[in-house]
C-alpha positions as CSV (number, residue, x, y, z in Angstrom):
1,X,-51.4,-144.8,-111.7
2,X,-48.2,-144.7,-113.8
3,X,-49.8,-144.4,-117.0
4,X,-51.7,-141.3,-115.4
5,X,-48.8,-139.8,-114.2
6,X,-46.4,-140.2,-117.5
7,X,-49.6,-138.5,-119.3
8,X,-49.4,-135.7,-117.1
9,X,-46.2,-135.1,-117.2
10,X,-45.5,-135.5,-120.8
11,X,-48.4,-132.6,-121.5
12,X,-46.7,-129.8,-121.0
13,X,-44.0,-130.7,-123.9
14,X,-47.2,-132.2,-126.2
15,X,-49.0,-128.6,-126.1
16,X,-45.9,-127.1,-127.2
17,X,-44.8,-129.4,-130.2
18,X,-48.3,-129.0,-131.1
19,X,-48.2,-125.2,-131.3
20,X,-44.6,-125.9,-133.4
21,X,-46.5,-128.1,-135.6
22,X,-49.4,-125.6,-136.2
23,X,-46.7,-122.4,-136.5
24,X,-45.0,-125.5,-138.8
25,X,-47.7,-125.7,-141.3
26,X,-49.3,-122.3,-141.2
27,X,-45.9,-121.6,-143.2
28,X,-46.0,-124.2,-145.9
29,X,-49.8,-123.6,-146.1
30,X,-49.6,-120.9,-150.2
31,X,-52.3,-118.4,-150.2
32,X,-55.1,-117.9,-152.9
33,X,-53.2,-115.2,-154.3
34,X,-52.2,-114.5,-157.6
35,X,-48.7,-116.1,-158.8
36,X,-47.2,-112.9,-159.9
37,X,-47.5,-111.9,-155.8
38,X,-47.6,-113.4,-152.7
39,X,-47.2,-117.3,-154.4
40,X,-43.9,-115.9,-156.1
41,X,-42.5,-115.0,-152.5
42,X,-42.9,-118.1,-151.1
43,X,-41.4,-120.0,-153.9
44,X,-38.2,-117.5,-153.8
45,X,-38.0,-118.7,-150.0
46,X,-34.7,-120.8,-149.3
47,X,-34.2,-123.3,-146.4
48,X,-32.3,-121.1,-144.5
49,X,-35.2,-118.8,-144.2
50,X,-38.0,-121.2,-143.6
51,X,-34.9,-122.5,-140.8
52,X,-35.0,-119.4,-139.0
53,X,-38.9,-117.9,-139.3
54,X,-39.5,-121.6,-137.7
55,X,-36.7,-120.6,-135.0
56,X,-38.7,-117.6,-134.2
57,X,-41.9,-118.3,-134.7
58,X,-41.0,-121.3,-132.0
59,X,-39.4,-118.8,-129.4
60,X,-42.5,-116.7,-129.6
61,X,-44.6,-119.5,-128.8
62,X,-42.6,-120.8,-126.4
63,X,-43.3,-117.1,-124.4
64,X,-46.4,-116.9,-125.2
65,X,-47.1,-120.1,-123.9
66,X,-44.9,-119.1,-120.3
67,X,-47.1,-116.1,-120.1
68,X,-50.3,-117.8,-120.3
69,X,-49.4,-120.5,-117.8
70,X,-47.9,-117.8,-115.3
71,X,-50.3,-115.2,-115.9
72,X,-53.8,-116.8,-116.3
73,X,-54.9,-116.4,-112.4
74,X,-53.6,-112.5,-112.5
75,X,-56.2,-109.9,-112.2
76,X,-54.4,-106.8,-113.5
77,X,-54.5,-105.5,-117.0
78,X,-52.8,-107.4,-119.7
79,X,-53.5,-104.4,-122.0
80,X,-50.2,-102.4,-120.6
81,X,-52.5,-99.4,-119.5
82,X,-53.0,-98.7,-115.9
83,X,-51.0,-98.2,-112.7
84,X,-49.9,-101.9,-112.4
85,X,-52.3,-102.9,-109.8
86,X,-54.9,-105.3,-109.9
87,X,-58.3,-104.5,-111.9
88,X,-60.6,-103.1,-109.4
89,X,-58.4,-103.6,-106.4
90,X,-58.3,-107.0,-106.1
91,X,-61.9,-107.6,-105.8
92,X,-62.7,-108.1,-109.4
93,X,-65.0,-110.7,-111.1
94,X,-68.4,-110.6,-113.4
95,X,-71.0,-108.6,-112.6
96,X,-68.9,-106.3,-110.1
97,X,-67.8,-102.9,-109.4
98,X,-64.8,-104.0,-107.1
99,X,-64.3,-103.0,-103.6
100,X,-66.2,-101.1,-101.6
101,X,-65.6,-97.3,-102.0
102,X,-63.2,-97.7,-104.9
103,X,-65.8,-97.4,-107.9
104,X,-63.2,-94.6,-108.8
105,X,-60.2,-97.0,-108.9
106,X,-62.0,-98.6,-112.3
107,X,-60.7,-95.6,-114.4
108,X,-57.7,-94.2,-114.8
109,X,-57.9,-90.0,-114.1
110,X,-54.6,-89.9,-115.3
111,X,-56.1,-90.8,-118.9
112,X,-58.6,-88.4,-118.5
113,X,-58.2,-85.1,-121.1
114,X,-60.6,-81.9,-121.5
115,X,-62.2,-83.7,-124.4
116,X,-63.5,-86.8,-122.3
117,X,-67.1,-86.9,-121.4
118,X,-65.4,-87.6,-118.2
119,X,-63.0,-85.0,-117.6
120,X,-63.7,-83.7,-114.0
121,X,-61.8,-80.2,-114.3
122,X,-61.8,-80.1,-110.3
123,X,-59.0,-82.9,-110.1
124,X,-56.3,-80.4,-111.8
125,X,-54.1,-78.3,-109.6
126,X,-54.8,-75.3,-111.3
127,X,-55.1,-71.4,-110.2
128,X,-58.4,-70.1,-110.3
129,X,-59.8,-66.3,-110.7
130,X,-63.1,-65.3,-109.7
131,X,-63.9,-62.1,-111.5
132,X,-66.7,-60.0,-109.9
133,X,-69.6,-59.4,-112.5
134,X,-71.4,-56.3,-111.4
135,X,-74.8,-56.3,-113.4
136,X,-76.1,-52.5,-114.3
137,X,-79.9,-51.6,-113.2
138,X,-81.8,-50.9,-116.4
139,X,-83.5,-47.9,-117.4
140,X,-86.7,-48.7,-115.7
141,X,-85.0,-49.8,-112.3
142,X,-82.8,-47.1,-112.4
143,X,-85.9,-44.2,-113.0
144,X,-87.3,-45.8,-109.8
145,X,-84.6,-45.4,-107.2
146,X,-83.9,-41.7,-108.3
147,X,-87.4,-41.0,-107.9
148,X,-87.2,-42.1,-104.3
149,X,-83.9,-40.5,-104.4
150,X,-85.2,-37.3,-105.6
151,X,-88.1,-37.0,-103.3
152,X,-86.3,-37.8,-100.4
153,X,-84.0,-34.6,-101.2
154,X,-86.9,-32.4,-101.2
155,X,-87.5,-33.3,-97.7
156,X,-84.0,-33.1,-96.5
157,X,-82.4,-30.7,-98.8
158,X,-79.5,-32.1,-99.1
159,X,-77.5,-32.2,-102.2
160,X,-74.6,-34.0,-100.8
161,X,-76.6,-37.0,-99.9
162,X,-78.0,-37.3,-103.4
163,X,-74.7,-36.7,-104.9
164,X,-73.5,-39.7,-102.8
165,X,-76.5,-41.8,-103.7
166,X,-75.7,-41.3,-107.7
167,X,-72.1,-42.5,-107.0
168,X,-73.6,-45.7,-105.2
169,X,-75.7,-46.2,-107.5
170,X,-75.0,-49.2,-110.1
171,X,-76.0,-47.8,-113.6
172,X,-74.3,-46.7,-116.2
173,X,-73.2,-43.4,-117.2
174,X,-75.5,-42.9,-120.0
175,X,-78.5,-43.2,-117.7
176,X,-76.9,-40.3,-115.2
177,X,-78.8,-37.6,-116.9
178,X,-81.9,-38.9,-115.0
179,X,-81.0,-37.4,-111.9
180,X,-81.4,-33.5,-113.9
181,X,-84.3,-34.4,-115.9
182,X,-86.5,-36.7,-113.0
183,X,-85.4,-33.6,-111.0
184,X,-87.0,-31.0,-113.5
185,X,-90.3,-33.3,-113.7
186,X,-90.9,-33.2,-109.8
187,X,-90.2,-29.1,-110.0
188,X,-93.0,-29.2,-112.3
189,X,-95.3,-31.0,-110.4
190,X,-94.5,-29.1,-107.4
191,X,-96.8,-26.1,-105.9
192,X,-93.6,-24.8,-104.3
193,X,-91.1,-22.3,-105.4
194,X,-88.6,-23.7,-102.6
195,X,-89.0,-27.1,-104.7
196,X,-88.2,-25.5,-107.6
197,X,-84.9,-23.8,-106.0
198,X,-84.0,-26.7,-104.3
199,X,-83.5,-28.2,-107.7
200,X,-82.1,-25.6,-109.5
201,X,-79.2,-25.5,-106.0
202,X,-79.1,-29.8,-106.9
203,X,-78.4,-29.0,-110.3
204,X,-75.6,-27.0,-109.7
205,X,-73.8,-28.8,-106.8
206,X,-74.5,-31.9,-109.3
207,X,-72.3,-30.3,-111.8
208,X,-69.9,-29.0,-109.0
209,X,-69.2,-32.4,-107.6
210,X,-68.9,-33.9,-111.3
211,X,-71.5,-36.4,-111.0
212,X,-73.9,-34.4,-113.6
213,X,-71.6,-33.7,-116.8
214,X,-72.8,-30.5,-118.9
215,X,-73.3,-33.2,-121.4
216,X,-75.9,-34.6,-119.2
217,X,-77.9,-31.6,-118.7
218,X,-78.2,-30.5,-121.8
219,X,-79.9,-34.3,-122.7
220,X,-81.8,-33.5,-119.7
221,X,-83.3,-30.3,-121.1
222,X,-83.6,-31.8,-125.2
223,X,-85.8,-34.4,-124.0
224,X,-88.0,-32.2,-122.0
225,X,-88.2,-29.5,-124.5
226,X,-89.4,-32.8,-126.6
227,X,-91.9,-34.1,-124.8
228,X,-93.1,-30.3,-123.7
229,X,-96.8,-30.5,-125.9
230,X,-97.7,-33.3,-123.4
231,X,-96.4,-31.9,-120.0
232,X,-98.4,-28.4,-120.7
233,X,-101.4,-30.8,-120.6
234,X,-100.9,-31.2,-116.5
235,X,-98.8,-28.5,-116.0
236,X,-100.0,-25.0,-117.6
237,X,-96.9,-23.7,-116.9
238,X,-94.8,-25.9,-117.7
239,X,-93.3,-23.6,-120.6
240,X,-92.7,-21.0,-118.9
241,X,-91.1,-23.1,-115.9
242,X,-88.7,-24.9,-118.6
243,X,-87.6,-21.3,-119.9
244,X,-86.3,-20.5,-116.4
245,X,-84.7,-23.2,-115.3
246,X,-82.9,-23.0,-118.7
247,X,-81.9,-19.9,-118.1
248,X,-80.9,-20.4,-114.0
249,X,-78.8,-22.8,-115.4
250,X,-77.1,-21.0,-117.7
251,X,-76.3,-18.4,-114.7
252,X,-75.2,-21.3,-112.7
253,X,-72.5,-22.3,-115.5
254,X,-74.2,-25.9,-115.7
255,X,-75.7,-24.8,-119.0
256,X,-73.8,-23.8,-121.8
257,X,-75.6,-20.3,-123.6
258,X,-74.8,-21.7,-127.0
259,X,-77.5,-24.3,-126.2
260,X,-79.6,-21.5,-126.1
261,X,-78.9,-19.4,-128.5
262,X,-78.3,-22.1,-131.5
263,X,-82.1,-23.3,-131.1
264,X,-83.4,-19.7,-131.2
265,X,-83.2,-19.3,-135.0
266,X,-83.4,-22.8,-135.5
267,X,-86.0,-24.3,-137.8
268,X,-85.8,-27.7,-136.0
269,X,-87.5,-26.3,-133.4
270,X,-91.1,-25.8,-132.8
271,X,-94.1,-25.1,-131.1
272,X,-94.0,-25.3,-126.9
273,X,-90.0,-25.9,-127.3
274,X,-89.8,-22.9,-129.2
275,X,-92.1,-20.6,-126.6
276,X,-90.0,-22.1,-124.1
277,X,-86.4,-21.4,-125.5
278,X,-87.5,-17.6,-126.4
279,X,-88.3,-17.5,-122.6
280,X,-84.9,-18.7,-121.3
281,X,-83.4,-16.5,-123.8
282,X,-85.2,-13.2,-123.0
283,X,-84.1,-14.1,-119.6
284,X,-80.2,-14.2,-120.3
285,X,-80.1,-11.1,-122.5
286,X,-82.0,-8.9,-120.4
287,X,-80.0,-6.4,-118.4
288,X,-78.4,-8.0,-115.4
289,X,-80.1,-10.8,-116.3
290,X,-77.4,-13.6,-114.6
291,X,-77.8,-11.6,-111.2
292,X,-81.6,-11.3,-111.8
293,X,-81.2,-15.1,-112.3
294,X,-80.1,-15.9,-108.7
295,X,-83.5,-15.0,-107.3
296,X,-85.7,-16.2,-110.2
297,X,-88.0,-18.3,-108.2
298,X,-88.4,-15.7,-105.2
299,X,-87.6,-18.5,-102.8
300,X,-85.0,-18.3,-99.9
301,X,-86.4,-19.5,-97.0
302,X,-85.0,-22.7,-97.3
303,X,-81.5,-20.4,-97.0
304,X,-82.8,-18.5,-93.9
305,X,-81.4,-18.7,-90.8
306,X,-82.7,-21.7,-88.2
307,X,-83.4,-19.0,-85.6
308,X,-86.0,-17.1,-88.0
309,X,-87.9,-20.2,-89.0
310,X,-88.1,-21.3,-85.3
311,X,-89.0,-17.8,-84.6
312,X,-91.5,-18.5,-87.3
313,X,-92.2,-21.7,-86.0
314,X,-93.5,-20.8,-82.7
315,X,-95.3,-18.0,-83.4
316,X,-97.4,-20.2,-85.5
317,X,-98.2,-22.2,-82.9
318,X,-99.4,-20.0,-80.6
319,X,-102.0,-18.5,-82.8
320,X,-103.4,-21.3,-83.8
321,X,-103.8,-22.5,-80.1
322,X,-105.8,-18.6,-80.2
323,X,-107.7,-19.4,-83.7
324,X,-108.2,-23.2,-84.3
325,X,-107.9,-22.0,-88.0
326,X,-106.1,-25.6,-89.4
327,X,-106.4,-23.6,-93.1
328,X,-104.8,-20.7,-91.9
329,X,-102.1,-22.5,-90.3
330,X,-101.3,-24.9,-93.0
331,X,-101.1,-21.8,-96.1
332,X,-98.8,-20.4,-93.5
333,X,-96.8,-23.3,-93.2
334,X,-97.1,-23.6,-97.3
335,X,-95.7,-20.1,-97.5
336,X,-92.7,-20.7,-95.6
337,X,-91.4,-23.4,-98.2
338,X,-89.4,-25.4,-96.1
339,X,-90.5,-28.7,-96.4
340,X,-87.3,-30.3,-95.3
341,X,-87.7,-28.3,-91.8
342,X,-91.0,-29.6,-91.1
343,X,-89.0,-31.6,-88.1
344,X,-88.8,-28.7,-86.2
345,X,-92.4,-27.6,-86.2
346,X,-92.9,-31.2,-84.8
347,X,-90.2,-30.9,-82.5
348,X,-91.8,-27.7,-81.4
349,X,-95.1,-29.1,-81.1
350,X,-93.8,-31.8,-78.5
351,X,-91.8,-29.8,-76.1
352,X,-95.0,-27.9,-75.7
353,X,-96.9,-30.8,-74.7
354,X,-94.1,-31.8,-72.9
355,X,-94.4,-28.4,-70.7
356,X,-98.0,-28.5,-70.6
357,X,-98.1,-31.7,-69.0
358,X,-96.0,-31.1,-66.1
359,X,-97.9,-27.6,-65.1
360,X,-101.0,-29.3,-65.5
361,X,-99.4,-32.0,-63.6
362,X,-97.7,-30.1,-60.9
363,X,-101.0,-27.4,-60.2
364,X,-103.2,-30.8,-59.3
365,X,-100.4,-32.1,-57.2
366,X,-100.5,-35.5,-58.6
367,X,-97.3,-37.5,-60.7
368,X,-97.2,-36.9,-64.4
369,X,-97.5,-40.6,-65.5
370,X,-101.3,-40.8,-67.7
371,X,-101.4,-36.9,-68.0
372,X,-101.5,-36.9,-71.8
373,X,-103.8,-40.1,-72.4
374,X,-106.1,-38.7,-70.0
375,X,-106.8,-36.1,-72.1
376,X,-107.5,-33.5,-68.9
377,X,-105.3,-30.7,-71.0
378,X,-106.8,-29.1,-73.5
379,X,-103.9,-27.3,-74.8
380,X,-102.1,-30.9,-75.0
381,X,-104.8,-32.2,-77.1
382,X,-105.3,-29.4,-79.1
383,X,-101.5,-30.3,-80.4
384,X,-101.9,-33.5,-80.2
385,X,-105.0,-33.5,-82.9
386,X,-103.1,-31.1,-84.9
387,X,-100.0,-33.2,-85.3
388,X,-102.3,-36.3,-86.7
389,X,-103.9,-33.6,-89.3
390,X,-100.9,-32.3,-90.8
391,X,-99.3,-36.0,-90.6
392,X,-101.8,-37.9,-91.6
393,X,-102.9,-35.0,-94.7
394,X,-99.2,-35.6,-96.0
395,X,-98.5,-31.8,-94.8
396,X,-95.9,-33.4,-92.6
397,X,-94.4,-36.2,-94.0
398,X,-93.9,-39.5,-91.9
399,X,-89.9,-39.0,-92.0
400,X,-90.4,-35.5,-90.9
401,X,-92.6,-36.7,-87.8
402,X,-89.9,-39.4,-86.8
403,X,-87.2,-37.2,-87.1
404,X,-89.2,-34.4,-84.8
405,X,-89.9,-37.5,-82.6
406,X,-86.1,-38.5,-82.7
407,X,-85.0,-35.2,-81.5
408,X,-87.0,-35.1,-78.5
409,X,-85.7,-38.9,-77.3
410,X,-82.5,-37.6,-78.2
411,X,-82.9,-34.6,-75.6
412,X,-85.2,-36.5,-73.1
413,X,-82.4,-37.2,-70.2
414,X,-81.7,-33.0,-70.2
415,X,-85.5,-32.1,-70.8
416,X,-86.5,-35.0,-67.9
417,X,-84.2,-32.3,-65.7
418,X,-86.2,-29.4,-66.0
419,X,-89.5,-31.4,-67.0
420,X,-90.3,-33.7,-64.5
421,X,-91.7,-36.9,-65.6
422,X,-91.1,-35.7,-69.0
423,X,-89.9,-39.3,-70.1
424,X,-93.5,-40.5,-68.8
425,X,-95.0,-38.4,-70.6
426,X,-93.4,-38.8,-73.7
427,X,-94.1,-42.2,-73.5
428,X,-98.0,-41.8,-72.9
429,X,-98.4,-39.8,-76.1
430,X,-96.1,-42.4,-78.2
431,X,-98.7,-45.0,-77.3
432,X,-101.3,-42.6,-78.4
433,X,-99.6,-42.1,-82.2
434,X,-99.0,-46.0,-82.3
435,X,-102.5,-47.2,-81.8
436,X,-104.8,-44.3,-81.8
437,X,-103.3,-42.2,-84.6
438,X,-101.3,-45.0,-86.1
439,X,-98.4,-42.4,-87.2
440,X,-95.8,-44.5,-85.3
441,X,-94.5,-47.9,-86.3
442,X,-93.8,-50.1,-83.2
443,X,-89.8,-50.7,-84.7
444,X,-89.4,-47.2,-84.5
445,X,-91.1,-46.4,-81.3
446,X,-89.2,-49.4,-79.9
447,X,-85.9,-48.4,-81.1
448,X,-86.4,-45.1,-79.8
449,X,-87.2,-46.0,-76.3
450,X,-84.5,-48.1,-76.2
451,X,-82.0,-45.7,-76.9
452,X,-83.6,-43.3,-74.3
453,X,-83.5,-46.0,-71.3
454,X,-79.4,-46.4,-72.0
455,X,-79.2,-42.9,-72.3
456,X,-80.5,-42.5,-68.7
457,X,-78.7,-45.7,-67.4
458,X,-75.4,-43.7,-68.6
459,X,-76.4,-40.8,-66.7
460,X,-76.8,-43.0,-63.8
461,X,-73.0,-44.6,-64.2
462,X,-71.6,-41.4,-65.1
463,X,-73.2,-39.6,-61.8
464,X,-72.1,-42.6,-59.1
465,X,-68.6,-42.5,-60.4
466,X,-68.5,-38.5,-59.8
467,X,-69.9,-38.8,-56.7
468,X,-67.6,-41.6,-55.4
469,X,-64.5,-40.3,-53.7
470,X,-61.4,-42.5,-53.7
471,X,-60.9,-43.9,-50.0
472,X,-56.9,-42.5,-48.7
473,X,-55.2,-45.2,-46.7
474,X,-52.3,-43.0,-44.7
C-alpha cells in the first residue's frame, strides 16, 4: 500500500523531469545539415544560452503540462475561435449533433461572410427595397386588347373611354400608334360611314387628349400606305378610303400636309400608295376643301339629337308591327348608322311589351303574372321574335341588348306605377331570353333582378317613413 501510494505521488514530478529531459536532449541532438549552416550555429552556442533556452523551454512545458491536466475533461474549443461556450452546448461527443434544437449552435454566424457557401443573407439587419418591375405587353398582346378596345368604341362611341383605356394600358410608347392604325383597318372593314366617322372623331380627340402623337399617326398611315396592294384584295376601296381619311386628318390638324405633299412627287412611292396619296391630295387643294372635309363621309347621325333617333326609333317599330318586313326594318336600321344607340331600339322594344301586357292583361280581367310566356299577345310576341332576330343575327350586339335590358330594371319601380304588374312581366319575358332564346346569361339576369328587388324595398322604407307622423306628447 505504501509503495503504491509513493508511486503515485511521485508521478506527477516523473512526467515532468521527463518532458525536461526530452526538451534536454532535443537541444544537444546537431542536425544533418551542412557545417557552413545550421551545425555552425550550434557550435557558436555558449553555456549561458543553452542555460536559458533550457529555462524556457522548461517553463513552457511546465504550462503546457498545467493546461493538459486542467483542461482535458473541457468541452469548449481549444482552437481560440468561438463564443467561449462549450462545443455543441454541452451535449457534445462522437457521432453527435449536440442538443436538441441547437444544430445551429455548431457554427459560428458571426464567422459567416458573403463569400461562404453558408452565408444566410437573411441574418443581417439590413434595409431592404422592393422595386416594382412592371413588364410591357408585347406587340402581339398589345394588338389584341386594342382590337377589343377598338370594337367596343364602335358600339359606345365613346372616345374618352378609349382614351382612358390607352393610358391604362401597359405597353410602351412605341406600340401607341396601334390605336390609329387598328382603327383605320376596322373603318375598312366596316359597311358603315358612321364607323368610318367615328374613327376619323377617335382620331382627333386621340390627338387632342395627347395620347396619339402626330408622330404616331403619320407611322399609322406609312404602314398602311405599305401594305395597301394586299388590303385592296378584301377591300376594293380601300384606296380610295385611305385617301380620305388622309385628308380628314389633315383638316382635323392630326396630320401634317407636308406628309402629303412630300410623297406626291416622290419616286419612293408607288403603285396603290401612290393612287391613294393623289386622292388625299386632290382633296386638300380643292376649293374649300378643309370645310368640305368635315362632312366627307356623309355621316352625322351618330351627332343627331336623342329625340330624332327615338323619334326614328319608334316609328320603326310601328311599321314593322304593320309589315312584318324583318329586311326592311333591318336596312332601315343600317341606314341610321348608329350602332352605339342600338340600346334604345331595345329599350323601346320592351316598354312596348311592357304596355301590351297590362291592356291585354287588364281587358281579360285577370293579373299580369304569365301574360308574356303565354304567348296570348300577338303584338308581344311579334317583338319578342324580333328582338332574338336582330340579337341573335349580330344586328344588335349582346352589350347593346343588356344595356336596353339594364335601362328598363333601372326604371321598373316608376314604370311598375303606371304599368301594373310590369315587374312580373318583365320577369316572365327574362326567363324567356335565358332559356328559350338564350340571349341572357343567368349572372346578368340575376344581378339585375337583384338590384330591382332593393330598388323596390327602398321605395317601401322611403314611403313608411313619409307616412309616419311623429307622436306630440303636450
Amino acid at each position: 500500500m505504501s509503495s503504491s501510494g509513493a508511486r503515485g505521488t511521485q508521478s506527477k514530478p516523473l512526467h515532468k523531469d521527463r518532458v525536461k529531459a526530452r526538451q534536454q536532449r532535443r537541444l544537444e541532438i546537431v542536425p544533418t545539415k551542412p557545417e557552413n549552416a545550421s551545425a555552425a550555429l550550434v557550435k557558436n552556442v555558449n553555456a549561458p544560452d543553452i542555460a536559458r533556452v533550457t529555462m524556457d523551454q522548461n517553463l513552457r512545458a511546465e504550462i503546457l503540462t498545467d493546461k493538459r491536466s486542467t483542461d482535458r475533461n473541457v468541452k469548449r474549443s481549444r482552437i481560440g475561435k468561438g463564443r467561449g461556450q462549450a462545443k455543441k452546448g454541452g451535449a457534445g461527443g462522437k457521432g453527435t449533433w449536440g442538443k436538441p434544437g441547437t444544430v445551429d449552435d455548431l457554427y459560428d454566424q458571426s464567422t459567416f461572410d458573403e463569400n461562404d457557401p453558408n452565408y444566410d443573407s437573411e441574418g443581417e439587419s439590413k434595409s431592404v427595397k422592393i422595386h416594382t418591375v412592371e413588364v410591357l405587353l408585347s406587340a402581339d398582346e398589345a394588338r389584341d386588347i386594342i382590337k377589343n378596345i377598338l370594337v367596343e368604341f364602335l358600339d359606345h362611341a365613346d372616345t374618352d373611354d378609349v382614351a382612358d383605356s390607352a393610358v391604362e394600358l401597359n405597353i410602351s410608347g412605341d406600340l401607341m400608334f396601334m390605336f390609329a392604325k387598328e382603327a383605320l383597318l376596322l373603318a375598312l372593314d366596316s359597311n358603315s360611314d358612321s364607323n368610318r366617322e367615328l374613327v376619323s372623331v377617335l382620331l382627333s380627340d386621340l390627338y387632342g387628349y395627347s395620347v396619339l402623337w402626330m408622330e404616331d399617326i403619320e407611322r399609322s398611315f406609312t404602314e398602311l400606305l405599305g401594305e395597301l396592294d394586299d388590303l385592296v384584295l378584301d377591300c376594293p376601296e380601300a384606296v380610295n378610303m385611305v385617301g380620305k381619311f388622309m385628308a380628314r386628318c389633315v383638316a382635323d390638324d392630326c396630320l401634317p400636309p407636308k406628309f402629303i405633299g412630300s410623297r406626291v412627287n416622290s419616286d419612293t412611292v408607288t403603285g396603290k400608295a401612290k393612287e391613294a396619296i393623289m386622292v388625299a391630295h386632290g382633296l386638300i387643294t380643292m376649293k374649300h376643301g378643309l370645310i368640305v372635309l368635315d362632312s366627307i363621309w356623309n355621316s352625322e347621325d351618330y351627332r343627331k339629337p336623342v329625340k330624332h333617333l327615338k323619334r326614328k326609333f319608334k316609328a320603326m317599330l310601328t311599321e314593322y308591327l304593320d309589315s312584318l318586313d324583318y329586311d326592311n326594318f333591318v336596312m332601315s336600321l343600317h341606314e341610321l348608322g348608329v350602332p352605339h344607340f342600338h340600346h334604345e331600339i331595345v329599350y323601346e322594344m320592351l316598354l312596348k311589351c311592357l304596355e301590351e301586357s297590362s291592356a291585354f292583361s287588364a281587358a281579360n280581367n285577370s293579373e299580369a303574372t304569365c301574360v308574356v310566356a303565354s304567348k296570348e299577345s300577338e303584338n308581344v310576341e311579334t317583338y319578342l321574335k324580333l328582338l332574338q332576330q336582330l340579337t341573335t343575327s349580330g344586328v344588335v350586339t349582346i352589350t347593346q341588348f343588356e344595356n336596353g335590358l339594364k335601362r328598363v330594371f333601372e326604371e321598373i319601380v316608376d314604370l311598375a306605377i303606371d304599368i301594373p304588374g310590369a315587374f312580373q312581366s318583365l320577369e316572365s319575358m327574362c326567363s324567356r331570353f335565358q332559356r328559350e332564346f338564350q340571349i341572357l346569361s343567368p349572372e346578368v339576369h340575376l344581378q339585375l333582378k337583384t338590384d330591382a328587388e332593393q330598388a323596390f324595398k327602398d321605395q317601401e322604407l322611403a314611403r313608411l317613413m313619409k307616412e309616419s307622423t311623429p307622436v306630440v306628447v303636450s
